[in-house]
NUNUMAR-271276 format. One record per residue: residue number from 1; x, y, z of N, C-alpha, C in turn; chain. Coordinates in steps of 0.2 Angstrom, whole numbers. Example, Ala and Ser with C-alpha at 12.3 -4.5 7.8 and 13.67 -1.06 7.14 Angstrom:
% NUNUMAR-271276
{atom 1, {66, -28, 39}, {62, -22, 39}, {66, -16, 39}, "A"},
{atom 2, {64, -11, 35}, {68, -5, 36}, {64, 0, 39}, "A"},
% end
This chain:
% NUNUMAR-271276
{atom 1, {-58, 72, -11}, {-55, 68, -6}, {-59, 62, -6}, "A"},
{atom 2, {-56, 55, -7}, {-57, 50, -6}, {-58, 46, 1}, "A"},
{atom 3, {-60, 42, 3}, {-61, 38, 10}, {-58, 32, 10}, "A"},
{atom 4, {-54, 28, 14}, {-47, 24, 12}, {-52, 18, 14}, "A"},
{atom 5, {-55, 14, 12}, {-59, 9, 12}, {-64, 5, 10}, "A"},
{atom 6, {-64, 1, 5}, {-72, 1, 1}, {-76, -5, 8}, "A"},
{atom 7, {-82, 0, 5}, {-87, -1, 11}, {-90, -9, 5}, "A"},
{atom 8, {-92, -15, 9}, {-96, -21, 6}, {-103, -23, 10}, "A"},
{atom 9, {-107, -27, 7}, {-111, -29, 13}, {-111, -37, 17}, "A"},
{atom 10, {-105, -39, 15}, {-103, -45, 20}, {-99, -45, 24}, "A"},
{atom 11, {-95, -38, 25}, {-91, -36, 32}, {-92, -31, 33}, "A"},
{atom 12, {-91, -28, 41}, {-94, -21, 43}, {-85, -18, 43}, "A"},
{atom 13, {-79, -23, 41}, {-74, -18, 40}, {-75, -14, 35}, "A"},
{atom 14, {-70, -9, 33}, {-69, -9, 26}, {-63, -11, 24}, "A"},
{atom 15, {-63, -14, 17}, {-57, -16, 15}, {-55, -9, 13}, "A"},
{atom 16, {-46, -12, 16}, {-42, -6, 15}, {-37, -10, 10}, "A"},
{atom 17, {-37, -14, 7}, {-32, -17, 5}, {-34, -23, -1}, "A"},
{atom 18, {-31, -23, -8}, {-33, -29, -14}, {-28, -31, -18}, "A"},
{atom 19, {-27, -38, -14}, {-20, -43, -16}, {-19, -41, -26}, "A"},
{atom 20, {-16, -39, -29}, {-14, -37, -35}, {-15, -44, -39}, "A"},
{atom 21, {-11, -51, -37}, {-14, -56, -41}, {-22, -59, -38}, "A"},
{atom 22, {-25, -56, -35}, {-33, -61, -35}, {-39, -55, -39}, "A"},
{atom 23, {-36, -49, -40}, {-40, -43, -43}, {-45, -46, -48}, "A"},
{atom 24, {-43, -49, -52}, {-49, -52, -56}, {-52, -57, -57}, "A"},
{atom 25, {-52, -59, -52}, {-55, -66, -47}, {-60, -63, -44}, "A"},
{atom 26, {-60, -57, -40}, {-66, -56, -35}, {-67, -52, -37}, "A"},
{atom 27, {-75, -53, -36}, {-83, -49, -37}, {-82, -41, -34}, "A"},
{atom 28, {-81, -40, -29}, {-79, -35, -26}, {-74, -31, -32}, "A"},
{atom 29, {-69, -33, -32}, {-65, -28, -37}, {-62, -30, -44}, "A"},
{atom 30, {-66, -35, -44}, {-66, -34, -54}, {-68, -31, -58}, "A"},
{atom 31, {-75, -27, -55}, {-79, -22, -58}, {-77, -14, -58}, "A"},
{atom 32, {-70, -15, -52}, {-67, -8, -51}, {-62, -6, -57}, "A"},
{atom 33, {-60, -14, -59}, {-50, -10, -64}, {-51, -7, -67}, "A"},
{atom 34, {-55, -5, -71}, {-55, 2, -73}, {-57, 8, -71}, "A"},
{atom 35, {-57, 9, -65}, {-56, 14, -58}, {-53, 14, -56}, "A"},
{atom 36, {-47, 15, -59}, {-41, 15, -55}, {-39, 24, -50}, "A"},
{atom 37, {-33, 22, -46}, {-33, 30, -45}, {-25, 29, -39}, "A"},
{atom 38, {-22, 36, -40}, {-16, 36, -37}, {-15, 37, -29}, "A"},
{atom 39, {-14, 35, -25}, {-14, 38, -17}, {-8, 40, -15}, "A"},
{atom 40, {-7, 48, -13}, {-1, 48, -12}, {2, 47, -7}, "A"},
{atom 41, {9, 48, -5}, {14, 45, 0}, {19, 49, 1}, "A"},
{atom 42, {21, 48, 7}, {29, 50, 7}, {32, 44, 13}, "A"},
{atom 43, {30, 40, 15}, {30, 34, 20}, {24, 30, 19}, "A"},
{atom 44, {25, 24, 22}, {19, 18, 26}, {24, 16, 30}, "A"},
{atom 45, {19, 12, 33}, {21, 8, 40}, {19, 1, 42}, "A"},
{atom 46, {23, -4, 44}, {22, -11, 44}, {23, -11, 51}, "A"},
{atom 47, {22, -17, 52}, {21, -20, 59}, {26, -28, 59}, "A"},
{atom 48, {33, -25, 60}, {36, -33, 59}, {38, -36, 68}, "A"},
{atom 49, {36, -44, 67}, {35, -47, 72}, {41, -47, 75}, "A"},
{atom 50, {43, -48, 81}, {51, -50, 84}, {50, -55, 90}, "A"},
{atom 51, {51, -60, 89}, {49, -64, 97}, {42, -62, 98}, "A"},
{atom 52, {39, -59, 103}, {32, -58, 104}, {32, -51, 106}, "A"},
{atom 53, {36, -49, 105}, {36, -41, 102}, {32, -39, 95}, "A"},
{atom 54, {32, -34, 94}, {26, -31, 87}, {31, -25, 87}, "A"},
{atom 55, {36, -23, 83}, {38, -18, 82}, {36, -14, 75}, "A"},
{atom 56, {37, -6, 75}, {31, -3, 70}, {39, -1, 65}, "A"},
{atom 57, {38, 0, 60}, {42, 0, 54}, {40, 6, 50}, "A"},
{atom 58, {44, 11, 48}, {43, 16, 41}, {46, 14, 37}, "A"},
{atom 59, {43, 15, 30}, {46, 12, 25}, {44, 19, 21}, "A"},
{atom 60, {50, 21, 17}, {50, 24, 13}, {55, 24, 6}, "A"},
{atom 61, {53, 29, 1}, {60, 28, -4}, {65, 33, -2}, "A"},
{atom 62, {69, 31, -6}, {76, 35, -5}, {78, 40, -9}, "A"},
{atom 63, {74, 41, -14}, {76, 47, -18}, {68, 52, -20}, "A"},
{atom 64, {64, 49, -17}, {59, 53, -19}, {54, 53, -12}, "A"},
{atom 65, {53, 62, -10}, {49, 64, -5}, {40, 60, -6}, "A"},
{atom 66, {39, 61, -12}, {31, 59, -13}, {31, 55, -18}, "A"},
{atom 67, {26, 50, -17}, {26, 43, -23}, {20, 42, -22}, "A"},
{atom 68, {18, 38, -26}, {10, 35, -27}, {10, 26, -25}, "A"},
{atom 69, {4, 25, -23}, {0, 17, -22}, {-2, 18, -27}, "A"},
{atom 70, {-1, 11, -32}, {-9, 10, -35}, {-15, 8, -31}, "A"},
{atom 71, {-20, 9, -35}, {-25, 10, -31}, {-34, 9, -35}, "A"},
{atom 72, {-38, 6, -33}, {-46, 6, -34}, {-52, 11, -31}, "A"},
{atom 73, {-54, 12, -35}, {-60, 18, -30}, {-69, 16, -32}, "A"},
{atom 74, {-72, 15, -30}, {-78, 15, -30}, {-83, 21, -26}, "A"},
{atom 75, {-85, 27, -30}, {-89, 32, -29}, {-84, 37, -23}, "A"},
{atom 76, {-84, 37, -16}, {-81, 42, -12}, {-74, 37, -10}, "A"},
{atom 77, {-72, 32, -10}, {-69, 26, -6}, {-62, 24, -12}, "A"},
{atom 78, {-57, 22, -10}, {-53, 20, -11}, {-51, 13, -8}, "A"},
{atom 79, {-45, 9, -12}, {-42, 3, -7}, {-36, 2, -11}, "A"},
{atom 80, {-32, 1, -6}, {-23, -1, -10}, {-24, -7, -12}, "A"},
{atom 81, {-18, -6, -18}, {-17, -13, -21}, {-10, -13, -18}, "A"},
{atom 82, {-10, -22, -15}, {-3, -23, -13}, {-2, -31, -16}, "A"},
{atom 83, {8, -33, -16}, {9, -37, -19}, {15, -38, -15}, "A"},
{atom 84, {18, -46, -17}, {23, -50, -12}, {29, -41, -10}, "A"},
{atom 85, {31, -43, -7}, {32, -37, -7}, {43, -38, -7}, "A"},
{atom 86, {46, -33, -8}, {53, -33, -12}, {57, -38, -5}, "A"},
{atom 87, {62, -38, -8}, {67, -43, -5}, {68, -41, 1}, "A"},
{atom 88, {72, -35, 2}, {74, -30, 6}, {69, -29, 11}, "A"},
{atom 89, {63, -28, 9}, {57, -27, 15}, {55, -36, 17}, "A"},
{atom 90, {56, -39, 15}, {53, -45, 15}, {51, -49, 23}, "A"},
{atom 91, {56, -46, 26}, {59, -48, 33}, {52, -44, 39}, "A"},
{atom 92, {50, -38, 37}, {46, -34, 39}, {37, -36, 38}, "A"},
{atom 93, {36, -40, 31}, {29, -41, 32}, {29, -45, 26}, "A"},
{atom 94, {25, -48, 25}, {24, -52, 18}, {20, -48, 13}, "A"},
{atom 95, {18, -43, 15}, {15, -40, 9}, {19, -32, 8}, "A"},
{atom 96, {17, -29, 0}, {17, -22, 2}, {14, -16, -2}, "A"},
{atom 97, {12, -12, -1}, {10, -11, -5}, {12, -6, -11}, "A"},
{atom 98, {7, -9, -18}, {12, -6, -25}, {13, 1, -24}, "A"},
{atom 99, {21, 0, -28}, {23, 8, -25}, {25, 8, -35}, "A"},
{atom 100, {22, 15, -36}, {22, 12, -46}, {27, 21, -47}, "A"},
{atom 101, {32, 18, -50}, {38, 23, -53}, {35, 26, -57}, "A"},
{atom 102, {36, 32, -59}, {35, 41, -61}, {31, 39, -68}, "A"},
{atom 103, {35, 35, -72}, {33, 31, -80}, {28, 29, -76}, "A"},
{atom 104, {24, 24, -71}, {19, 18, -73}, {14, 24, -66}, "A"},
{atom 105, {15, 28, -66}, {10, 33, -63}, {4, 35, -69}, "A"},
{atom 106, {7, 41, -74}, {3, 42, -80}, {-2, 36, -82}, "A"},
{atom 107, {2, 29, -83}, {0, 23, -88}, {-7, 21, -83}, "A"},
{atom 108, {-6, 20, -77}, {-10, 18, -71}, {-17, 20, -73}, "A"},
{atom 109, {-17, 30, -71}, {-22, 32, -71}, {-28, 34, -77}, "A"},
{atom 110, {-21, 34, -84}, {-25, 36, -92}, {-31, 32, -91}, "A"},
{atom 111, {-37, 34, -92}, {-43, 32, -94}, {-44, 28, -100}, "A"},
{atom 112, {-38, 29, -104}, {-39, 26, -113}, {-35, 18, -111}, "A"},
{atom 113, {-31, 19, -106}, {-29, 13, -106}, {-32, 6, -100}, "A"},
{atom 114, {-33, 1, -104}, {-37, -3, -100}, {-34, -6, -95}, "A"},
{atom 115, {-38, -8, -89}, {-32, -15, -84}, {-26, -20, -89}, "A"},
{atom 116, {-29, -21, -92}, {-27, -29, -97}, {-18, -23, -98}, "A"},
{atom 117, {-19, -20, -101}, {-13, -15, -104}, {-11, -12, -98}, "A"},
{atom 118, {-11, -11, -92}, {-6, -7, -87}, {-6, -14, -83}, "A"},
{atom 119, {-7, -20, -81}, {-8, -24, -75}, {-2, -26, -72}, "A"},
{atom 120, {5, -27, -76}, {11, -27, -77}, {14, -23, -74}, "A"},
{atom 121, {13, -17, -71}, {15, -11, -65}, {14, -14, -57}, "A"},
{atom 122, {10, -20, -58}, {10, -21, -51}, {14, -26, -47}, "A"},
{atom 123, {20, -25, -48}, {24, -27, -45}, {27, -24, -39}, "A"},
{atom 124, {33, -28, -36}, {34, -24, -30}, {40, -19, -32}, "A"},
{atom 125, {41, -14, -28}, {47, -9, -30}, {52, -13, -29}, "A"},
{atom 126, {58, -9, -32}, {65, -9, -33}, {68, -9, -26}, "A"},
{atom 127, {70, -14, -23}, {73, -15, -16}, {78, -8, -16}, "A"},
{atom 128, {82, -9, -18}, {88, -3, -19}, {85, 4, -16}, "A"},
{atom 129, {78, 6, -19}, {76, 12, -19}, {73, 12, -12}, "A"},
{atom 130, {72, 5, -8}, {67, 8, -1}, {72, 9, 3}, "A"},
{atom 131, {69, 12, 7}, {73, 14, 16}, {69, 12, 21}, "A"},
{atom 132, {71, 9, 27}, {67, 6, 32}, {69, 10, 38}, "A"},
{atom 133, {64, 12, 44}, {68, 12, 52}, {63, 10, 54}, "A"},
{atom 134, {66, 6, 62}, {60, 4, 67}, {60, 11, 70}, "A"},
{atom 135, {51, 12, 73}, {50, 16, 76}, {51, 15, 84}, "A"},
{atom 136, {53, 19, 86}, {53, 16, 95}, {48, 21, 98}, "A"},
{atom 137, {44, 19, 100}, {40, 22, 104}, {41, 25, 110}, "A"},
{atom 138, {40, 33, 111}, {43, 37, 116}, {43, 33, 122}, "A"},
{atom 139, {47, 35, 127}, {47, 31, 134}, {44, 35, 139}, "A"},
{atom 140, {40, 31, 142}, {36, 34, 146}, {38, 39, 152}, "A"},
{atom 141, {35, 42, 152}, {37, 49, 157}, {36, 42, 167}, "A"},
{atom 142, {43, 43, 170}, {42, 41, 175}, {39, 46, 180}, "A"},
{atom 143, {36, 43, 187}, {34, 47, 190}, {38, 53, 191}, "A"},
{atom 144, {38, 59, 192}, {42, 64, 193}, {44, 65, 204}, "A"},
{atom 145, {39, 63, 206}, {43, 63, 213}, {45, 55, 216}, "A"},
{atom 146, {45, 51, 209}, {49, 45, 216}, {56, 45, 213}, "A"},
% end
């Protein structure tokens, strides 16, 4: 089991998340692309703005219960790789994260194959295949004797 956030010594967050074009620009994760690693999924969840409301959104796909993030791992920790994110969701947040098809899952993780040869997977998925709903948050239980 992994830890969803590489730990750094210039923030006390951890990154949970590494924009897919700046990957080999920063120090932080250009040393990882060949630690790569799959996160599985059956949903994630956005937060799309509406007026000055924050509404929470599930995004999922449509034809497959479990799918993978590509992903970076350094020792116990992990971090998603995300990228503009498809048409379809666009509305919902500007990013999202890679969601990599059945074929570019193998290709991701083989050890024999370098960053330079898989980098090309990191695009956004196939609009077609995602599914969206707002989540509404239960309603609060009113008092029971007024």
């Amino acid at each position: 089991m992994l830890r969803w956030g590489l730990e750094t010594d210039w923030d006390n967050k951890p990154l949970i998340n590494a924009r897919s074009e700046t990957l080999t620009e920063k120090k932080t994760f250009s040393p990882l692309l060949e630690s790569r690693c799959l996160i599985p999924a059956t949903a994630y969840f956005e937060w799309r703005k509406d007026a000055k409301a924050k509404i929470k959104t599930r995004i999922w796909l449509k034809e497959h219960d479990l799918f993978a993030f590509a992903g970076l791992r350094k020792e116990d920790r992990f971090t998603v790789i995300t990228c503009a994110p498809s048409p379809s969701i666009s509305h919902i947040h500007g990013r999202m994260p890679v969601i990599l098809n059945r074929g570019s899952e193998e290709a991701w993780i083989n050890e024999n194959n370098t960053y330079a040869q898989v980098k090309e997977v990191l695009v956004p998925f196939a609009s077609e295949q995602l599914l969206f709903e707002d989540i509404t948050p239960p309603r609060a239980q009113g008092d029971l004797f007024g």
